[in-house]
N, C-alpha and C positions, 0 to 999 in steps of 0.2 A: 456213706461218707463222700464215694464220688457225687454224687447227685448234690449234696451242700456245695461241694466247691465248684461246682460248675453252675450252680444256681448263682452262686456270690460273683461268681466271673459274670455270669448275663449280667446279675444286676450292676455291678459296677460299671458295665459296658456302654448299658440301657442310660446311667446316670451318667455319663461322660457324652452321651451322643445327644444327650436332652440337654445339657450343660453348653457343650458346644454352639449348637443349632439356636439356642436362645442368646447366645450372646453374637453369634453372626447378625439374628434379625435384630434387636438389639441397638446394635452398631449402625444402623440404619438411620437412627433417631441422631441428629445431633444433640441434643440435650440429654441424649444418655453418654457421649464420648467422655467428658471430664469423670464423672461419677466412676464409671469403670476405671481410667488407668491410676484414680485416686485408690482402688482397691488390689495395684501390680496386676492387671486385666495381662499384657506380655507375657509376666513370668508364667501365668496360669496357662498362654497361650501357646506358648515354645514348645513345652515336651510334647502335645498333642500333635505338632506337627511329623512326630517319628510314633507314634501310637501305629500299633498292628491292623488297626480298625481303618480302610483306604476310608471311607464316608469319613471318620473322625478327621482326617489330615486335609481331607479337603473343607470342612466347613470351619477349620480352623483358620489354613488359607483366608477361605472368605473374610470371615472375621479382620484375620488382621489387614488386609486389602482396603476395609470397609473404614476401620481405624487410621489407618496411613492417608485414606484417601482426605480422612477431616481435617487436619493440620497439617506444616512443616514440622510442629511438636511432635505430632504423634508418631511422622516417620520417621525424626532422628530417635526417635524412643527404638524402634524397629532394629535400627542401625544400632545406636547404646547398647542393646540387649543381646548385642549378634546373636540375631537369628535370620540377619540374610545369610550367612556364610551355609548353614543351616537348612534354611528354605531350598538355594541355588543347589548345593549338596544333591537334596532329592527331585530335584526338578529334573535330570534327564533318566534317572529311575522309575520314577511314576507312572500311573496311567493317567490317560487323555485328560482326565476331569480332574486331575490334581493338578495339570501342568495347565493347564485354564487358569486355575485358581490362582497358583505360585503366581505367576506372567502379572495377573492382577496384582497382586503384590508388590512387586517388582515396579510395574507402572506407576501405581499410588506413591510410591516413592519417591519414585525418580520426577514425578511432573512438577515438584515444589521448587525447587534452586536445583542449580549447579553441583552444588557442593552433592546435594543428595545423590545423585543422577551420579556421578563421578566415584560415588561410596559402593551403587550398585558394578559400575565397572569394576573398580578395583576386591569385589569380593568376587569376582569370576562370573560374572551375570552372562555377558554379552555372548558368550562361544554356548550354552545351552540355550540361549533362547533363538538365538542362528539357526540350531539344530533343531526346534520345536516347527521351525519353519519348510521343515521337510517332511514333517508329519505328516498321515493322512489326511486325519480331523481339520476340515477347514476350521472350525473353532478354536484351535490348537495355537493356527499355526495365524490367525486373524491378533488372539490374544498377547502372543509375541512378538507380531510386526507393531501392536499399540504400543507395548514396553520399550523395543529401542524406537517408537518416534519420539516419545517421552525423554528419553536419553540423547538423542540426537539434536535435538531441537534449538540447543544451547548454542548462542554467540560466543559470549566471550571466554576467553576460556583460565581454567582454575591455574594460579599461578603454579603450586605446587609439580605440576605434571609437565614443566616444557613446552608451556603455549597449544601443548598436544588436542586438536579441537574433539570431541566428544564422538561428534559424526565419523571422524576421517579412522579413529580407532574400532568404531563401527563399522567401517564401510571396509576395512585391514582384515577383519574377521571373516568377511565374505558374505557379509549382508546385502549387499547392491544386489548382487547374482539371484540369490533366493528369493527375494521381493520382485523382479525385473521376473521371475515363475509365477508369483502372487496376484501380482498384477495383472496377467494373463489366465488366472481361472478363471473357472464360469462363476464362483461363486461373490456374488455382489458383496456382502458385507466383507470379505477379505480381502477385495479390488478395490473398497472405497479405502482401509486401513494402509494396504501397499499403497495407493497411488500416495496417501499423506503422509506415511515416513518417506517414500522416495524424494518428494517436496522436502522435508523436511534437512535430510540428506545433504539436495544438492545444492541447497542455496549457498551454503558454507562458501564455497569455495569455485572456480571455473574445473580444479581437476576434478571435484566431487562429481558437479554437472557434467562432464564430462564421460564420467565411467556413468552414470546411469544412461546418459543419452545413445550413449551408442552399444547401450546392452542390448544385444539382438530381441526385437520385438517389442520392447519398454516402449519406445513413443507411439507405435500403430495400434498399441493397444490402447494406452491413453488417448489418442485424438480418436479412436473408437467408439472410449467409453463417453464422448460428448452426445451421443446421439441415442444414448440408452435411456430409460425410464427414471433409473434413479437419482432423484436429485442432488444427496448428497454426493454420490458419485462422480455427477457431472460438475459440479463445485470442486470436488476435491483435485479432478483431471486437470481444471483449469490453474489452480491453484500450484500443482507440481509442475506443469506446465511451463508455469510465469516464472516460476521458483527457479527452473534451470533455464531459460532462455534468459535473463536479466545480466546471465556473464560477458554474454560478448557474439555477436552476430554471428559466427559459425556455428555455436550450439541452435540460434533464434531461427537460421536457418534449416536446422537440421528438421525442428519442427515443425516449420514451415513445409517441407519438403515429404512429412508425414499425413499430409494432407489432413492442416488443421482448418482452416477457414471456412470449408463447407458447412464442417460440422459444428462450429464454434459461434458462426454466425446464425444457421440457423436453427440450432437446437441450444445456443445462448443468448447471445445476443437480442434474438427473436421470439425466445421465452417472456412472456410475461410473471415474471420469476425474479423478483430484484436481486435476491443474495445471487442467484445466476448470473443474471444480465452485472453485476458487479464485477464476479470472479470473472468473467470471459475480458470483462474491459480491462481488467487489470493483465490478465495474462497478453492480451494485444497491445497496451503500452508498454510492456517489457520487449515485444518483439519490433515493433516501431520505431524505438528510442534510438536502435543501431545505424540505421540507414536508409538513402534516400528510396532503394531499391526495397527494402522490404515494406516500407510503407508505402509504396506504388503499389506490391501487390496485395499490401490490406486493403488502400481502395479500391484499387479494381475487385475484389469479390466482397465488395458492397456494404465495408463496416462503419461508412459514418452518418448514413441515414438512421439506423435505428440507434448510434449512441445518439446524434441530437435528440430523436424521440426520446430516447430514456432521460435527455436533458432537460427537455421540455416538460415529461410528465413527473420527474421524480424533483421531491425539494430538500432531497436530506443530505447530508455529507457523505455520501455513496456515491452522487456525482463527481469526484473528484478523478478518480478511474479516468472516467469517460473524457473529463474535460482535459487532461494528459494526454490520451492518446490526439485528441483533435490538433493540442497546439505543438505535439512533436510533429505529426502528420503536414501539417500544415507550415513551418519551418523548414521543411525541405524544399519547396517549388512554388512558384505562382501558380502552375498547373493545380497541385493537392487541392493549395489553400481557395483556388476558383473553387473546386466544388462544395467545399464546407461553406464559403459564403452563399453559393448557388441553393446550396438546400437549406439557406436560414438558419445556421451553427452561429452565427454573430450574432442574429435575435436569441436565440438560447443561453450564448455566454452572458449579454446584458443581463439575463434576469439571473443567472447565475451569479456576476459579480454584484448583483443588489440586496445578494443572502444574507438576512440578519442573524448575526453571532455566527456564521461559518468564514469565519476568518479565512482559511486554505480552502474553502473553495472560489473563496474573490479573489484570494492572491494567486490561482490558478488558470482564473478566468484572466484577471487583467495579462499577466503572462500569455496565456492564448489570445486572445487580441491584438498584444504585439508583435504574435507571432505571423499574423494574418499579413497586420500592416506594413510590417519590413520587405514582402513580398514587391510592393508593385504600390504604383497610384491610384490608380485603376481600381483597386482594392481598398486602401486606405478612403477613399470617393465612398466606396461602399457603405465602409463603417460610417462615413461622416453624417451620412445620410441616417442612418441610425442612432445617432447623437451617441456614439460611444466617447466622442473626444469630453464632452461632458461630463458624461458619467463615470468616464475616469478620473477627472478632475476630479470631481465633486467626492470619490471613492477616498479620493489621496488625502484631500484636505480635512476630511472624517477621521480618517489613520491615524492610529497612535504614532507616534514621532518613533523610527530609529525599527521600526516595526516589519514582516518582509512584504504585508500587505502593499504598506507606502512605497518600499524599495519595485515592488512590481509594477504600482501603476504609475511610479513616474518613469522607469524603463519604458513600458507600455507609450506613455504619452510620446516618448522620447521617438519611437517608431512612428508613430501618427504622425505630428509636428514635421519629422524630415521628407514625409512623404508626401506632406498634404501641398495642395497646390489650388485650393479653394482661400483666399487672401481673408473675405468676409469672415471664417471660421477661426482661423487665426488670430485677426486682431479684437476679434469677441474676448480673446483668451486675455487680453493685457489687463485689463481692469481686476481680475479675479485672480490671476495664476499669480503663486509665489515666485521668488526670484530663480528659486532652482527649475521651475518649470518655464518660466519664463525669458531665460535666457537663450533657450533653444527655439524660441516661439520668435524670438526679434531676428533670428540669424533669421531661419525660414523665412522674412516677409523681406529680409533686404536682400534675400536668393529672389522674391517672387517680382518685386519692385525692379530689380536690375535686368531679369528676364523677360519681363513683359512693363516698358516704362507708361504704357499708359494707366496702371493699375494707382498709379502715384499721385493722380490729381481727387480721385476717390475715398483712398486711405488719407487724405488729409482732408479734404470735406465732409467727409463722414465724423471727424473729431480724433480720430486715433492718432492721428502724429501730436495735435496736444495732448492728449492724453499718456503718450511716450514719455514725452516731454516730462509730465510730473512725478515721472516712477523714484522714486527715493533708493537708491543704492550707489555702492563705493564706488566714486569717481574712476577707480585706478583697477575697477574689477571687471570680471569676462562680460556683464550684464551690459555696464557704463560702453563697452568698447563696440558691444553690439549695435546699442543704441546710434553711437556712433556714425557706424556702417550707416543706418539708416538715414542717419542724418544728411549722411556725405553725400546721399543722393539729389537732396532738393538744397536750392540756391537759398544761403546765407540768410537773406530779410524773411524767408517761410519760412524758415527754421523759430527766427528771431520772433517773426510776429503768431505762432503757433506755442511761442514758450510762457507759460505758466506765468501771470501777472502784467505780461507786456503788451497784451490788450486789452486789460482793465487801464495800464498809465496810460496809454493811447490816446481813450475816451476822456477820460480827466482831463489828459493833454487838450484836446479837443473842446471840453467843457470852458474850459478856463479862458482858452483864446476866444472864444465866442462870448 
């Protein structure tokens, strides 16, 4: 009689673990999701997760992980059915390969909305999977640091809870600390996982960034891992990087001071590697954008020669990174912006701003070009020479009206125009430029005609003072007033016999007496 019931025990065991394991792989398939939870696939899935059987609760795990991962449906199903209260329950009880599993769970959840991620908090997720983080099991504790990035990740935050941000009751548990360990193993796949919830973490907020930044070892270890094998790794370093330097120049510095540029230029920047050479651009305009001082010291260790090459060889919306740091860099000094022009970054932005259908990387480009021009003459000469006054023009009046494309390149032009001190290139501009560009274009030439008056006999035999002359706008507006100016310069009868029709009567005049 024993031997039946222990027969019927295997078998039942046998058919619960075949049961199980076929609906994990299963769950693989997307076109078997709906079919299953058409059949209450949950309810069937719950008790297994408290089954005697450890294989059983883990491949149930899986299962549900696999389910949660396919939809926001399928996880509020997860949540409907409390069975996180459940799951969370046994996850700091279990062994290593169920808390794998659970962790997966938990993530698959949490990476759909807010709301979900917020459901896993409030059913007591966050303080066991802190604790998974002190596990042995690099896999353990890899699988845990995934679940609160998933949870962390979130901006805005759930009204329900007091504005309370996702990460910052993350970070209250004593996550920063565990991860700022993580981050420092030898073990790659759990360096690359910490370094992206630490990212994830600090962007929230300057005090988030803050408690990670100065967790003893977090940054040395990060600007370390720049120089490692693994790609993802080195993506990810730069990425938590950016994430916390973008608050405010003492953190930007701090990293600075962890000796990022060596590594960042040449094991990123210098990688022929785009999602790299991306992620290091974007991490060095976060650290740029603060000050004149730390953008001195991203030139001096040699970061803008290889972004122009990456400007030059790449033509995707990836350059936008790179063309941010040039025009912060370059906004600080005539010094910076000399060397961006010196290594040909203005023949790179031209072709930059000539990107069809990359909207924000033209409106970035023409922004970096006025960031050049505002510098100096000297410079502004440079670009002229490279017909950027042109092709900013030509950019603006392409512009959809009201657009930030247009909004940049008439700022842009607006830099060019008061620096330019080339008269020819200016009154090119009258025939073509609308009155909003044009009104800046008449001040400049009766600034250039009053400082050097023999430029005056030129600009009217060349035809541009007629052609002043004919501009059609409100008598009583900034353009009419400018024009003015110009006018005030040359004696009455030029004026008179340069204005539109009065040397056509002239000749008539002429004809008639004869």
């Amino acid at each position: 009689m024993s031997k039946l019931i222990l027969a019927s025990f295997e078998e039942y065991q046998k058919e619960r673990v075949q049961f199980v394991q076929a609906i994990a792989e299963l769950a693989r398939q997307p076109q078997n999701i709906e079919p299953l939870q058409e059949r209450g696939i949950m309810k069937l899935l719950r008790p297994l997760l408290l089954d005697n059987v450890s294989s059983i609760q883990q491949s149930a795990a899986l299962a549900l992980a696999r389910l949660a991962s396919y939809s926001p449906t399928m996880a509020e199903a997860i949540v409907t059915d409390q069975i996180l209260p459940q799951l969370i329950d046994s996850l700091s009880r279990q062994n290593r390969f169920y808390k794998r599993a659970a962790s997966y769970v938990l993530k698959s959840v949490a990476q759909h909305s807010e709301h979900l991620a917020r459901c896993v908090i409030d059913a007591g997720g966050v303080e066991p999977l802190i604790q998974c983080l002190e596990e042995f099991d690099p896999n353990v504790k890899e699988g845990a640091a995934f679940a609160l990035s998933q949870i962390a990740k979130y901006f805005r935050s759930y009204p329900r809870h007091e504005n309370k941000e996702l990460a910052e009751e993350i970070a209250k548990a004593g996550a920063i600390e565990r991860l700022s360990y993580c981050v420092q193993d030898p073990d790659i796949n759990l360096k690359k996982v910490a370094a992206n919830t630490l990212g994830e973490i600090g962007k929230h907020s300057v005090e988030l960034a803050e408690r990670v930044a100065k967790c003893p070892g977090t940054l040395k270890a990060l600007t370390a891992a720049l120089g490692g094998r693994d790609l993802e790794l080195r993506c990810n370093a730069c990425g938590c990087l950016g994430s916390l330097a973008k608050h405010n120049e003492e953190i930007a510095q701090l990293i600075v001071d962890a000796d990022l540029f060596p590594g960042i230029v040449n094991y990123g920047l210098k990688e022929d590697k785009p999602v790299l050479q991306r992620e290091a651009m974007q991490c060095i305009k976060e650290i740029v954008c603060h000050s004149a001082e730390l953008a001195k010291i991203a030139a001096e260790a040699n970061v803008i020669e290889p972004i122009i090459d990456y400007l030059n060889k790449n033509g995707s919306a990836s350059r936008l990174p790179g063309i941010m740091c040039l025009g912060f860099i370059s906004g600080y000094s005539k010094d910076l912006a000399t060397i961006i022009v010196h290594g040909k970054g203005h023949v790179a932005l031209i072709r930059c701003l000539k990107a069809p259908k990359q909207p924000y990387v033209q409106s970035a480009s023409a922004w970096c070009l006025g960031q050049i021009a505002k510098n100096s003459k000297e410079l502004t000469h440079e670009l002229e020479k490279a017909k950027v006054t042109d092709t900013l023009l030509q950019t603006y009046l392409r512009a959809q009206e009201g657009s930030d494309l247009k909004a940049k390149c008439r700022r842009a032009l607006r830099h060019m125009i008061e620096q330019a001190q080339e008269l020819s290139t200016l009154a090119t501009l009258i025939p073509s430029a609308p009155e909003k560009v044009l009104k800046p274009v008449v001040v400049q030439i009766a600034k250039l005609l009053r400082e050097q008056p023999e430029l005056k006999k030129s600009f009217a035999d060349d035809g541009y003072l007629s052609i002043l002359q004919s501009v059609k706008t409100d008598p009583n507006g900034k353009l009419a007033a400018a024009i003015k100016e110009v006018n005030a310069l040359y004696p009455d009868e030029v004026v008179q016999y340069f204005t539109e029709g009065l040397m056509e009567q002239m000749l008539k005049e002429d004809e008639q007496a004869s």
